[in-house]
C-alpha positions, 0 to 999 in steps of 0.5 A: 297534167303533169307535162303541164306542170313541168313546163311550168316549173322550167319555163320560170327557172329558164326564164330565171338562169338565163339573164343572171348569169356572173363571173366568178366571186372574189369575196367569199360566201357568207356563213348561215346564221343560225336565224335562216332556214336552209330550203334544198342544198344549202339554199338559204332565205330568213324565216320571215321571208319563207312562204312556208310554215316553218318553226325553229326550237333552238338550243336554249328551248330545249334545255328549259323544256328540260325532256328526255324525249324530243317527241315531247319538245315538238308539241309546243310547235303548231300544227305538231302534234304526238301519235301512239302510247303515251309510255316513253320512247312509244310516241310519235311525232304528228304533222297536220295529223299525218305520222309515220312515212308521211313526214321525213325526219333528218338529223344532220341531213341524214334520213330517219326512216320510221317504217309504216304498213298503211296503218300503223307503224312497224315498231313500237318504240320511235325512231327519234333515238337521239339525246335532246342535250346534244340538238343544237336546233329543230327546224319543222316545215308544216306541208309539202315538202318533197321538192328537197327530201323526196317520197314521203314528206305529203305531212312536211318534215322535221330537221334536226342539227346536233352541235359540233365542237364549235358550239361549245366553245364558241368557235374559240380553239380549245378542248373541254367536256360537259357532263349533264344529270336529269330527273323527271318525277312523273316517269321516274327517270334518270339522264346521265349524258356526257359531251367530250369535243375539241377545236383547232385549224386542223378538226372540229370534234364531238364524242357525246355519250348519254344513258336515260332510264324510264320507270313506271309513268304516273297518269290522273285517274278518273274516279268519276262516273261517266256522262251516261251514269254508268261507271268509268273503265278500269283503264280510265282509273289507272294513276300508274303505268307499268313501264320499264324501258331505256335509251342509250346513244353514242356518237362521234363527230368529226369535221376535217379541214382538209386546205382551205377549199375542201373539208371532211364530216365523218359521224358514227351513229349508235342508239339502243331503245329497249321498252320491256314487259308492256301490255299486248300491242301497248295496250292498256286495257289488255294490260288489264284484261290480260295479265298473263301477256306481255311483250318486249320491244328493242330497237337498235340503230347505227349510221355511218356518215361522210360528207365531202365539201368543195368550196373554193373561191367561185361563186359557182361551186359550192360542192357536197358529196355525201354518203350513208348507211344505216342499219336499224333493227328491231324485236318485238318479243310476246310471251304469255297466253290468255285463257279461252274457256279452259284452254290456254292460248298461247301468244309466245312468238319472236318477231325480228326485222331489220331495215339497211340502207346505202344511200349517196348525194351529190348537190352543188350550189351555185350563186349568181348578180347581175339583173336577178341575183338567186341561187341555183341547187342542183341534186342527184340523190340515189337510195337503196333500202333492204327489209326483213323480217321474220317470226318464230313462234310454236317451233315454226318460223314464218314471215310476214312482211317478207325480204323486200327491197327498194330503190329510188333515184332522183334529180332536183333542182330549185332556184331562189331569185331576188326580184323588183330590188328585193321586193319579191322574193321566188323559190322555183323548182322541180324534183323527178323520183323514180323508185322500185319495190320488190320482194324475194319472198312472194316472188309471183307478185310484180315489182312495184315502180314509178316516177313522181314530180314533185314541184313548188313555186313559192312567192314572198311580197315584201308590201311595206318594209313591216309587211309581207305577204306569201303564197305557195304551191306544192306538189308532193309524194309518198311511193308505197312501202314495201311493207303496204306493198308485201305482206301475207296472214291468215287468221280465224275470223271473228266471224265464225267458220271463215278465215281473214287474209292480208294479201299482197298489194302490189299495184298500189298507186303512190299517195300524191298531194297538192298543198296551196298556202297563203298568209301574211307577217308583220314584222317590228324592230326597235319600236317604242314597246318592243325590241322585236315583234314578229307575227306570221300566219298561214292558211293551208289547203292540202288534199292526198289523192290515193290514200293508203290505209289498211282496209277490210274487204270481203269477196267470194271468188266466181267461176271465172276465179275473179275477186266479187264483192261478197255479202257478210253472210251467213246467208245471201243477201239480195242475190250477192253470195257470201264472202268466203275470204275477208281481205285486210290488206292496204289499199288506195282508199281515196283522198284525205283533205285538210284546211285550217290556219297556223300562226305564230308571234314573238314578242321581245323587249328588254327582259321579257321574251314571248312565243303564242302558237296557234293551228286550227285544222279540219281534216276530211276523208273520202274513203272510210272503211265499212269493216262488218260490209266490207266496204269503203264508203267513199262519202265525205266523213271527218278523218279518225286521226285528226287532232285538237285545235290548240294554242301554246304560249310561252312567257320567259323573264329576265329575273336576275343576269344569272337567272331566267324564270319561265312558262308554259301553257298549252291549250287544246279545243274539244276535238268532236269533228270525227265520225258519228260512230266514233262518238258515239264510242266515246272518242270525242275528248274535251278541252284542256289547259295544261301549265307547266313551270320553269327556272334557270341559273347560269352561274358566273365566277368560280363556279363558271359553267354550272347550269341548273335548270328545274321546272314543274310540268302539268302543275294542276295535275290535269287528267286529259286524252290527247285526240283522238281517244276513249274514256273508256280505253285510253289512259290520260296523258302524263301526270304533274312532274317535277323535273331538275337538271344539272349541268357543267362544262369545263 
């Protein structure tokens, strides 16, 4: 089946290259706007015509939603969604339900990694380190996505652009600064962040400096007594979440205009995230049951970024020679005990690892006229990671994931064409990973490699001049980390007398998915009732094959020394001895399907700007864990991690030249399609409608440069769980907050 589709893919580019090509170009290229969504190396298409689900958030979104985290922006969006704690710098963002290494996350075309062990991720606190006032734009692809980023992307991906001197003082040659103070009630927090950048014909500069300090969180308790009459936990009665954490970014960002042809973009990255005296694994409710425990989280991160650009007058060459490296580190620090009778159990450990990674990229983007007009990119990408991690606890040192490495290579190429005089519109191409997975520490165990394909083919008809019509396939992957791959525990079961396990899994099988998508756009431009008018919607179909999770299974060892699925005991049962180990590695535990639809319209005329978001999903699972048999039921169930169905309106006026009022309303459906005995636990959460209020004064004249921008989030103060969750367990997510926020730039 795979030579079957790579003879597809290159048949259609063959078909494409051969007939198109051109001499050289005497005009030069144009640049992008900001409208147009980059697909591959620098390939470029306007939204409207891409046959993908793709949403932008641009600049003056994100200062009207006023955050201090970017995880909190991206929720408006369709299909976004947000996973982990609801204290701050603890949430992650979700993509049809996937989180983690499922969706690639880049900033300025730079990978940023969030470490994960088939069901959770490594640390704690985000990877998402970055000062929302220095984002220039959010781009998110919704679905496969390893065609231009690789291993990792089944979910889609999220692409942040950060400004450049340029932006500030628009593209006009010149200096200044702009400093910015925020305030959120409902955290207690303070943003202070600065901006120093500087143009002319020689180089583009930016020094961005910013600090964000968090408080204790205020929630909507609930007082209530439960549906079955019984009273509420005293998780679900919190109003007020212990919180003491921060965030602090640096980074400098130069573009060298080296002669007309050649440029050079160098940028030094450095964040510190710090969350401290949380409850144990950031859970509320041990918080509570377990005063005398505690635990810090730290996480630091640097990048050092060079981008070469060759661009001479040749439509032909269009050449960018990147490299990278990064260096994150995280801690986790648990101090306490908890009482066992009248014995003190002591958790006091140290736990310390760090991901560095070298990675260089070559691509070259090349254009072509004459029959067919595209676009042809092509990408050789190579990426080498380390992982450590090691544990200090009760005078030992111990490791659990070990000291791991990873290599991957890779070549693509995709091709954007132009057919039937712009009536249709092709993106076809193909990308070949290859990657390997060792480990130092468990060294008995075989290394772990493979090679992937991942192709696309995607269609946009252009029936009317208003409408258009899409469809696209998908082949994407996700190659095992190492940590899914390398790690060994031993601890007391609950189950008495017999230990738990977490084994090395080296053979696991790459996650692959194929995801097929169809929808439609009408588009308006200057009608009666409307300056613009933009709707597009998606319906999506993805299934993941190999799914990996963190699985129970529980086994004796025959005669033979092989592994047998064992009983649990504590006698045989029908002849199947009992299970002497119980074995909580990850595991490929079968394949998770998703369906739904995704829509978005926009709607502007004169004063009045307009956005509804709209996704519906349902996600199934074949392979759910059994964890008292030890077993996976391979049975179709709802997946424990799918999220609500919900709409997101967005409404901003024109009041005044100077002044722009807005609001939000974010919808979410009851979420009950899980698994019965997830219900039955209480994890089915009910609809909510949550508003949130904002306004905008630009000012002019004397004071020109001077922006303030204040807003009221969750005005009705609605207490709601963000899916899945239990009444019984989970706080509700962030109470009604009053925000303000000052700039000025001079």
């Amino acid at each position: 089946m795979k030579l079957v589709h790579s003879s597809l893919f290159l048949a259609v580019l063959v078909a494409i290259q051969a007939p198109a090509y051109a001499g050289d170009k005497t005009s030069p290229q144009p640049k992008v706007d900001e409208h147009i969504e980059v697909l591959g190396h620098k390939i470029s298409i306007l939204s409207k015509d891409t046959p993908s689900s793709i949403s932008t958030i641009s600049e003056e979104n994100i200062q009207r939603n006023q955050e201090a985290e970017l995880s909190q922006i991206l929720r408006e969006i369709p299909g976004v969604d947000l996973s982990g704690s609801v204290t701050p710098l603890s949430s992650q963002p979700t993509i049809r339900g996937l989180y983690g290494e499922r969706i690639h996350v880049s900033v300025d075309n730079v990978k940023r990694k969030t470490e994960s062990d088939g069901s959770s991720n490594i640390a704690a606190i985000n990877s998402l380190s970055l000062d929302p006032s220095q984002v220039k734009q959010i781009h998110v692809l919704r679905g496969a996505d390893s065609l231009t980023v690789g291993s990792g992307a089944v979910g889609g991906s999220i692409r942040l652009v950060t400004k450049d001197a340029s932006d500030y003082l628009n593209n006009k040659n010149g200096m200044g600064a702009k400093a910015q103070m925020m305030h959120q009630s409902v955290s207690d927090s303070n943003s202070f962040s600065t901006s120093i950048f500087s143009l002319n014909d020689t180089v583009d500069t930016v020094f961005h400096a910013s600090k964000v300090a968090f408080s204790d969180v205020d929630v909507v308790s609930n007082d209530a007594k439960s549906a079955d009459d019984t009273q509420v936990s005293d998780t679900a009665k919190l109003s007020k979440i212990k919180n003491d954490s921060s965030r602090t970014n640096l980074t400098l960002k130069n573009t060298w205009f080296l002669m007309p042809d050649h440029s050079l973009q160098t940028k030094i990255d450095w964040a510190k995230t710090e969350s401290k005296d949380q409850p144990f694994r950031q859970n509320q409710d041990y918080g509570i049951r377990y005063p005398t425990l505690s635990e810090d989280y730290t996480n630091d991160y640097l990048e050092l970024m060079t981008n070469y650009v060759y661009q001479p007058d040749s439509a032909l060459i269009d050449f960018d020679l990147q490299f990278v490296y990064s260096d994150k580190n995280y801690e986790k620090n648990t101090v306490g005990y908890i009482m066992a009778g009248e014995n003190k159990r002591d958790f006091t450990a140290l736990n310390e690892g760090s991901t560095e990674r070298y990675s260089a990229r070559m691509a070259n983007l090349s254009e072509f006229s004459g029959p067919i007009d595209h676009q042809l990119a092509i990408e050789l990408n190579y990426e080498n990671e380390r992982f450590e991690q090691s544990e200090f606890s009760s005078n030992e040192t111990s490791t659990f994931y070990g000291d791991s490495k990873s290599q991957s290579l890779s070549f693509s190429v995709i091709d954007q064409a132009n057919l039937f005089n712009d009536r249709l519109l092709l993106t076809a191409g193909g990308r070949y990973d290859t990657y390997k997975r060792s480990n130092n520490t468990y060294a008995d165990y075989d290394n772990n490699k493979n090679g992937e394909l991942s192709n696309e083919l995607g269609l946009t008809f252009k029936a009317t001049e208003n409408i258009n019509l899409y469809i696209k396939y998908a082949k994407a992957f996700r190659a095992p980390s190492v940590q899914e791959l390398y790690k060994k525990d031993e601890w007391r079961c609950h189950i008495g007398g017999k230990f738990c396990y977490q084994e090395p899994q080296p053979d696991l099988k790459p996650e692959t998915s194929k995801n097929i998508e169809a929808g439609l756009g009408l588009f308006w431009q200057d009608v009666q009732f409307a300056d613009s008018i933009a709707f597009k919607a998606i319906y999506f179909d993805n299934k993941i094959d190999n799914f990996i999770d963190n699985v129970p299974f529980m086994y004796y060892i025959d005669d033979n020394g092989v592994k047998q699925q064992g009983s649990p005991g504590p006698k045989p049962a029908n002849g199947v001895p009992v299970a002497t180990h119980r074995d909580y590695s990850a595991k490929n535990i079968g394949s998770l399907e998703s369906k739904g639809w995704e829509a978005e319209l926009t709607y502007s005329f004169e004063k009045l700007h307009a956005y509804i978001g709209y996704s519906k999903i349902e996600m199934n699972a074949y392979g759910m864990p059994n964890f008292f048999l030890g077993t996976i039921d391979h049975k179709k169930q709802p997946y424990t991690e799918a999220p609500a169905d919900k709409i997101s309106v967005n409404i901003n006026y024109q009041l005044l030249s100077n002044v722009n009022i807005g609001t939000q309303v974010l919808h979410y459906s009851e979420q009950t399609k899980l698994p019965e005995n997830y219900l039955n636990a209480g994890y089915g959460t009910g609809s909510y409608t949550v508003y949130n209020l904002n306004a905008n004064y630009t000012a002019s004249g004397a004071i020109e440069g001077l922006t303030i921008n204040v807003g009221i989030d969750n005005l009705t103060n609605e207490r709601y769980l963000r899916a899945p969750a239990s009444e019984s367990s989970d706080p509700s997510e962030l109470g009604r907050s009053y925000k303000v926020t000052i700039g000025y730039q001079f």
